[in-house]
Structure formats: C-alpha cells, structure tokens
One Martini backbone bead per residue (centre of mass of N, CA, C, O) as a GRO file, in nm:
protein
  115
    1UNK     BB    1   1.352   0.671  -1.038
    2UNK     BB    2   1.059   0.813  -0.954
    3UNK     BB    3   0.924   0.545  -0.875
    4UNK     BB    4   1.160   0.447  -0.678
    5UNK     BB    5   1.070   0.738  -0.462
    6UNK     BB    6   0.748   0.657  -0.456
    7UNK     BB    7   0.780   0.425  -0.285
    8UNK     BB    8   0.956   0.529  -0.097
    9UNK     BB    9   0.727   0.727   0.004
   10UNK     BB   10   0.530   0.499   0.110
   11UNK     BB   11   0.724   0.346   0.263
   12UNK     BB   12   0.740   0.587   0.486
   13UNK     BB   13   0.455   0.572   0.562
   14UNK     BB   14   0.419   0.282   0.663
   15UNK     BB   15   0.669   0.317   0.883
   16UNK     BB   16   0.535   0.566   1.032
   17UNK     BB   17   0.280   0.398   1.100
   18UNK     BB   18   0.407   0.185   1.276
   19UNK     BB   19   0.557   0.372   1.489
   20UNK     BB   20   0.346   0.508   1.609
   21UNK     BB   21   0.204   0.248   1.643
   22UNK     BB   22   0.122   0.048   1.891
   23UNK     BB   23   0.415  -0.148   1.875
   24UNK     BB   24   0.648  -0.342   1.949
   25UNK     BB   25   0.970  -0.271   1.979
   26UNK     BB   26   1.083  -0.490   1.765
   27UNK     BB   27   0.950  -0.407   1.541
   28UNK     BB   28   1.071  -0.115   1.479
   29UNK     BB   29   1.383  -0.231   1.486
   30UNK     BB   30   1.286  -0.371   1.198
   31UNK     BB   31   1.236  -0.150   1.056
   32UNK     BB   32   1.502  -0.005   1.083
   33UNK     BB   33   1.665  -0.201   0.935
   34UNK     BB   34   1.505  -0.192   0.650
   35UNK     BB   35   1.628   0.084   0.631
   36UNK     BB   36   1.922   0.016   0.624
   37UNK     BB   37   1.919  -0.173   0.398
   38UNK     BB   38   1.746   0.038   0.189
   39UNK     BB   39   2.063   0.219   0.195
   40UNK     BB   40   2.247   0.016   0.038
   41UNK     BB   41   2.104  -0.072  -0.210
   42UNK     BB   42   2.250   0.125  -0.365
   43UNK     BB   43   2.069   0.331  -0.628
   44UNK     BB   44   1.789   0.239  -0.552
   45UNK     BB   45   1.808   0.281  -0.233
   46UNK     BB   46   1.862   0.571  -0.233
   47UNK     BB   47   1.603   0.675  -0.352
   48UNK     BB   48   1.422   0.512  -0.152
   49UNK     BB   49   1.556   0.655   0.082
   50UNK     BB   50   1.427   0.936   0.008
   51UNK     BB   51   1.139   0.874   0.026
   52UNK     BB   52   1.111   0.771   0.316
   53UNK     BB   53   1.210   1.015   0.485
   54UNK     BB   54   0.996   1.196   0.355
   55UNK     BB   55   0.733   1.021   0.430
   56UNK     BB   56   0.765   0.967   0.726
   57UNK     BB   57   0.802   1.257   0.824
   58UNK     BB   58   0.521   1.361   0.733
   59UNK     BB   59   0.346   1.153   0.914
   60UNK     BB   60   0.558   1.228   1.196
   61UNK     BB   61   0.415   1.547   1.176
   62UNK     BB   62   0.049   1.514   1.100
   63UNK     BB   63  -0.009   1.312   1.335
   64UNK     BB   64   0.047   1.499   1.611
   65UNK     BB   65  -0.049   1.775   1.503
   66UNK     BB   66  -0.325   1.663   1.523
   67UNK     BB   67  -0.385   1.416   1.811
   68UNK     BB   68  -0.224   1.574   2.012
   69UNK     BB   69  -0.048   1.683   2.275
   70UNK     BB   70   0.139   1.950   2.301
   71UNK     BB   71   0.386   1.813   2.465
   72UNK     BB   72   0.418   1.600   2.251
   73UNK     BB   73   0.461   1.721   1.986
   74UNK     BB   74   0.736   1.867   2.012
   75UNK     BB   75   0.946   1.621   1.982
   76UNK     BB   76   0.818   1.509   1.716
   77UNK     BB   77   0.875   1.761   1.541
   78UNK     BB   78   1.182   1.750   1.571
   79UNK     BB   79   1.200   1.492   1.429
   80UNK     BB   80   1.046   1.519   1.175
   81UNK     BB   81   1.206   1.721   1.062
   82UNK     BB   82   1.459   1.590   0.997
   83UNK     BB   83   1.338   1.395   0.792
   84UNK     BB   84   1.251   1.575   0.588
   85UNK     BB   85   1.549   1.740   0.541
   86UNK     BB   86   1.647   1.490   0.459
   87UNK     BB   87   1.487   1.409   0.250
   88UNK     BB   88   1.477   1.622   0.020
   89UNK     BB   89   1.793   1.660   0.013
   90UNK     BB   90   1.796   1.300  -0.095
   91UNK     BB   91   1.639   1.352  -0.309
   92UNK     BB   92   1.800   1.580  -0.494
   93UNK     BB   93   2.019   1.438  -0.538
   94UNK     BB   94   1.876   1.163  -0.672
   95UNK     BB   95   1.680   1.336  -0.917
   96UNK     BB   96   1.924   1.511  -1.031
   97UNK     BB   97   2.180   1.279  -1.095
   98UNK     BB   98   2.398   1.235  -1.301
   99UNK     BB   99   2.364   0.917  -1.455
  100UNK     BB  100   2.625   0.916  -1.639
  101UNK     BB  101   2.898   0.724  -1.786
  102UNK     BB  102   3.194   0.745  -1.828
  103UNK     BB  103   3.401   0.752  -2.022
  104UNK     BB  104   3.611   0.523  -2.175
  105UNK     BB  105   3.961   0.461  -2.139
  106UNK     BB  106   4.182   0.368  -2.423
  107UNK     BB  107   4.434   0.219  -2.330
  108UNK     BB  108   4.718   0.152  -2.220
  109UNK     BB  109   4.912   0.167  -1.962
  110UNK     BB  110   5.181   0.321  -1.849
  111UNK     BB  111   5.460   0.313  -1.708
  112UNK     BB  112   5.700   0.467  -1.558
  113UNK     BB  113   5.948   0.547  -1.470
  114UNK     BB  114   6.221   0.418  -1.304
  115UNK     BB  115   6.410   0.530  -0.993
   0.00000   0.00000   0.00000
C-alpha cells in the first residue's frame, strides 16, 4: 500500500503543476474529474488519494511561495494549506489502517420467534 501512496504522491504533484501551469480551463476541470475517479476506486484509490493530495498541496504551496507576488500568494497558500492537512489526514488514516478481514462467522443463522 505504501507503493501505492508514493505513486499517490508524485502524480499529485503532476496534478499539481498541471493546475498551476496555465492551460486552459478545460484541462485543469478533466485533472480534477480524474482525481475524482481516483478516490472513488476502492482501497487503492483512496490511499492513491491520500498521496495526491498531500502531493498536489505540497507543490501549490511551495510554488507560489518561492515565485509569486505577496498579494499572489495569500490565496493560493489558504488552498494549498487545506490540501495538505487534507493529505496527511487521509494519508494516516489509510496508511496506518488494520486492513485485516474479519474472521468469518460458521453456521446457518435462525430465525427468531415469530411474534
């Protein structure tokens, strides 16, 4: 699973600099479709998303804050701060998850009385 956060990871960073990176509107809402698809699919999905958003954050906040203007940054650093106390969040929470199935209970159930 920790494979599958570190990859969670980088492509939140490609996601990441995708949206900063000007291209058109279009583009940036099919990134955002796609990490949609990618928390909905599963146990792999969401710990995929767990690492992309800890990703995206990490890169739209380290970006702004080393090339924009002051006035710039403030905004961009309020989204970005979210995205990471998101990812870390979803990170422990999925990589830290007993992920063992329960043991499985034998024998037919009965039915109760019928009142």
């Amino acid at each position: 699973m920790r494979v599958v956060w570190v990859l969670g990871l980088a492509l939140g960073m490609v996601a990441g600099g995708i949206v900063l990176y000007d291209v058109p509107l279009f583009v940036k809402l099919l990134v955002g479709l796609a990490v949609i698809v990618v928390g909905v699919a599963g146990p792999f999905g969401s710990v995929l998303l767990a690492g992309l958003l800890l990703g995206a954050g990490l890169l739209t906040f380290f970006v702004p804050l080393l090339t924009s203007e002051p006035a710039a940054v403030g905004s961009s650093l309020g989204v970005a701060t979210l995205l990471i106390a998101s990812g870390v969040a979803i990170s422990f929470r999925e990589l830290f998850r007993n992920r063992t199935k329960p043991p499985v209970v034998s024998g037919a159930v009965r039915p109760g009385p019928e009142i």
